[in-house]
N, C-alpha and C positions, 0 to 999 in steps of 0.2 A: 198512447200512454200505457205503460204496466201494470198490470193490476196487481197487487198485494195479499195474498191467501194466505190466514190463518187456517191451520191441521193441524187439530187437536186429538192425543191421543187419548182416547174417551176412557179406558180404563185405567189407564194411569191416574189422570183429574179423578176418575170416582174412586178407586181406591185410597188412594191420599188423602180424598175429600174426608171418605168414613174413618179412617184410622187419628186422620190430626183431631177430628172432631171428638172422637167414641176413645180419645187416650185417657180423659179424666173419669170415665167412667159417664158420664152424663151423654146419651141418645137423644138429640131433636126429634120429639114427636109434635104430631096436629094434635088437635081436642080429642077429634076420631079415633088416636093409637097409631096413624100409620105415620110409622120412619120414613123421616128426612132429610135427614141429617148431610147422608153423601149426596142429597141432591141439590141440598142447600148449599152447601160447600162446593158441590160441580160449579153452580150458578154462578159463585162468589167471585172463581176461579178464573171463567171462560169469560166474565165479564170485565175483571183485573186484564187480560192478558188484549183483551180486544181495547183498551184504553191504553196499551202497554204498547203494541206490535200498529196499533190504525189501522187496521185490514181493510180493504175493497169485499172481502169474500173470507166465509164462515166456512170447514166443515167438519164434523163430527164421525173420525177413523172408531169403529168396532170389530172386538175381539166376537162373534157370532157362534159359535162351535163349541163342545164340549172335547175336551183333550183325546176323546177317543177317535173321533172321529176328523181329527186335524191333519195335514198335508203331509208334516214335519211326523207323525206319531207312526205312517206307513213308512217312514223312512228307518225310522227308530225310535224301535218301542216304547226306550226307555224316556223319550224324550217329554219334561215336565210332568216326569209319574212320579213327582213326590208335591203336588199339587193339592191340597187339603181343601175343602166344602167352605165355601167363603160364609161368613158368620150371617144369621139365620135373619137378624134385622138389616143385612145387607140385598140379599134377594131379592124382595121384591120393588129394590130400589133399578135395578137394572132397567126394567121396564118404564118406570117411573122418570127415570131420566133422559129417555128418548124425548119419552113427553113435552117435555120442558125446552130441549134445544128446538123440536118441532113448532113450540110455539116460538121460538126466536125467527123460525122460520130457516134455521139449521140444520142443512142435509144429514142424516144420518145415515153410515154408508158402511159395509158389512156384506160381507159373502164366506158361506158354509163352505168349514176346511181350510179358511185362511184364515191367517190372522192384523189385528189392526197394523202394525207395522208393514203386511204386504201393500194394503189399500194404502198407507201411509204413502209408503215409496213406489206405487204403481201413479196414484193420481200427482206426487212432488214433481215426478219425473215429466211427466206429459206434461204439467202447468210449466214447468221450467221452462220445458223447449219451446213450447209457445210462446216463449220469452217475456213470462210474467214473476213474481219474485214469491216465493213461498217462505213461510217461518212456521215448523214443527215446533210444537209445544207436548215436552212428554217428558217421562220418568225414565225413560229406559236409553241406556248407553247405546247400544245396539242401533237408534238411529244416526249416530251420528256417522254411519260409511254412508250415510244419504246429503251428506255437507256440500255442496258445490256452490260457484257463483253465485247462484239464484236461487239457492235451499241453504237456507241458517237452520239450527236448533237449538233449542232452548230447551236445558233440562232441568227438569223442579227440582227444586232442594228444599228441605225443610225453612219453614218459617217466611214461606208467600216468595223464597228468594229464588233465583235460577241464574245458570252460566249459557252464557249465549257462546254458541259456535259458528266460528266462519272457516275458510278453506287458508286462513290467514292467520288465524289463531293455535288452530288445532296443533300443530306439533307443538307451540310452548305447552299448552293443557295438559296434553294426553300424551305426548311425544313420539306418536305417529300422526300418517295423513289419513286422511277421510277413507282412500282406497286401500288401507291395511289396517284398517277395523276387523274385518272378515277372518282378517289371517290371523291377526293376533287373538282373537276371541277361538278360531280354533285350535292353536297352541294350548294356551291358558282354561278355556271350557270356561263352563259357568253353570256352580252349582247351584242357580236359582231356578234356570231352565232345564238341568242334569243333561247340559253339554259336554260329554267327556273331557273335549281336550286331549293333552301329552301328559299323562300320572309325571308329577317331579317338574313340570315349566310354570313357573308363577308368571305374575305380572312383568316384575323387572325383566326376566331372562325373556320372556316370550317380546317385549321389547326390542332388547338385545338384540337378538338375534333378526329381527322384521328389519331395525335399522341398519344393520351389519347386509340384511342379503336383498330389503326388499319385496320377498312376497314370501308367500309360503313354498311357491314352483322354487324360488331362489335358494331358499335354504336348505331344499330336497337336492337340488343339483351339485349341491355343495357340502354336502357331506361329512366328504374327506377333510373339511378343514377344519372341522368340531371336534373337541375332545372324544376320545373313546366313549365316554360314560352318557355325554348329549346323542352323541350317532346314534348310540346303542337304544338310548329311550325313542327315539324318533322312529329309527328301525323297524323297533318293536310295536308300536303304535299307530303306524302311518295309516293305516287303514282305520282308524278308529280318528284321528286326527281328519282326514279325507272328510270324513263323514262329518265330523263335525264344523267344516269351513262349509257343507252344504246346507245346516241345521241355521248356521249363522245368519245366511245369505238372505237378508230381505226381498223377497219378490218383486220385478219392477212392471209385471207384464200380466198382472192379475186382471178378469174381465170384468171389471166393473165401468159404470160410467159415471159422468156428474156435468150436471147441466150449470155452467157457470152463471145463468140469472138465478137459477134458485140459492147457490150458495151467496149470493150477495147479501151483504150485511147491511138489510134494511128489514126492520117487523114493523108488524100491528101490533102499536102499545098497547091497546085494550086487550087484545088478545094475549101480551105473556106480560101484564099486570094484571087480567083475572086468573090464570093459571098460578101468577105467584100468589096472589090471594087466597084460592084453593088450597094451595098447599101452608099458607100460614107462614110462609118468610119475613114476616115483619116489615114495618115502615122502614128499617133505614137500606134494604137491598131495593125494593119495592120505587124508593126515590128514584134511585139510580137508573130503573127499568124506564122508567117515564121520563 
């Protein structure tokens, strides 16, 4: 029988966690002073989604690395240099939050220089072919060229809600497939990550054209059939575009490992209802744990 893994994208869940929480201005503290808000909210989260998805198997993908010293930064320099210091009661929740999946008894899994979306699609990819079924749980578009048979994802959207993706749905959604994610994100870029792209290809056009030729090899071999003014930006850029479909590209061959009895979704309730204790999450998350 196939087992069912939930992978969660750990910085996604905490960031979301602290921003829906810390929009009104009001920060969950202990008695003690120490912020908990985004780890309240991770909690909330990872335990909505495991009541949501029924997983056999828990694991918790980390972003580990400072932008300097990342895969993607020796590539190009410029990549995610407009990155700003995450707000000051967020920090030392990072840590904080291992904590807490550890006590669910939640792999937490991370390697320097990579980032969570490699681990993501390194461990999707192995679980898949072992032919067990996987469902990502994350904020960012960029997993979905990880969609196949036996990898769904499911992206947050504000207000607890998410759009589930299959290899069946995707072109109504987004109107490409799962394998011209890559190409059209380096078309288009993305100024969150400062992926260049082609200066002048939005959304729609960088579409266009993916569904007109098929990849980004197709659109290059084909050229002559673009107006003057598309040749000429492509042209001009193709090296800059190049780089950026390898900026895109999720790692699927990252060396990590995961021991699938520890990712199994079984705890000691004593054990992550005295840590929720600890931390002062109140009776009604607290029920849930037990």
């Amino acid at each position: 029988m196939a087992d069912r893994f939930l992978m969660i994208d750990g910085m996604s869940f905490l960031f979301r966690a602290y921003y829906a929480s810390s929009w009104g201005g009001s920060i969950r503290q202990t008695s003690s002073g120490l912020y908990t808000n985004a780890v309240y909210g991770f909690t909330k989260m990872m335990l909505d989604y495991v009541d949501l998805v029924k997983p056999t198997h828990v694991v918790a993908a980390w972003d580990v690395a400072s932008r300097e010293t990342l895969l993607r930064t020796q590539w190009y320099d410029g990549y995610k240099s407009n990155r700003v210091e995450p707000p000051l009661e967020l920090i030392p929740q990072f840590d904080l939050v291992k904590d807490v999946t550890a006590a669910f008894a939640v792999p937490n899994i991370g390697l320097p220089g990579y980032e969570g979306d490699d681990i993501l699609g390194t461990l999707s990819t192995r679980i898949a072919d072992a032919g067990h079924e996987v469902v990502i749980a994350s904020g960012d578009y960029d997993s979905l060229q990880l969609v196949s048979d036996k990898v769904h994802v499911k992206i947050l959207k504000n207000g607890g809600k998410h759009e589930h993706y299959t290899p069946e749905n995707m072109l109504e959604l987004r109107g490409i497939h799962p394998h011209q994610v890559v190409d059209f994100k380096a078309l288009q870029g993305d100024a969150s990550d400062c992926i260049p792209g082609c200066p002048g290809i939005g959304e729609k056009t960088a579409i266009k054209l993916i569904s007109e030729h098929g990849s980004l090899a197709g659109i290059y071999e084909n050229l002559a059939a673009l107006t003057p003014k598309m040749r000429a930006k492509l042209e001009e850029h193709r090296e800059q575009v190049f780089i950026s479909q390898k900026l895109a590209t999720i790692l699927r061959d990252v060396p990590v490992e995961l021991d699938h009895d520890e990712a199994r979704w079984q705890y000691d309730e004593n054990t992550a209802i005295a840590k929720c204790e600890e931390l002062e999450f109140g009776p009604t998350l607290i029920r849930r744990v037990g």
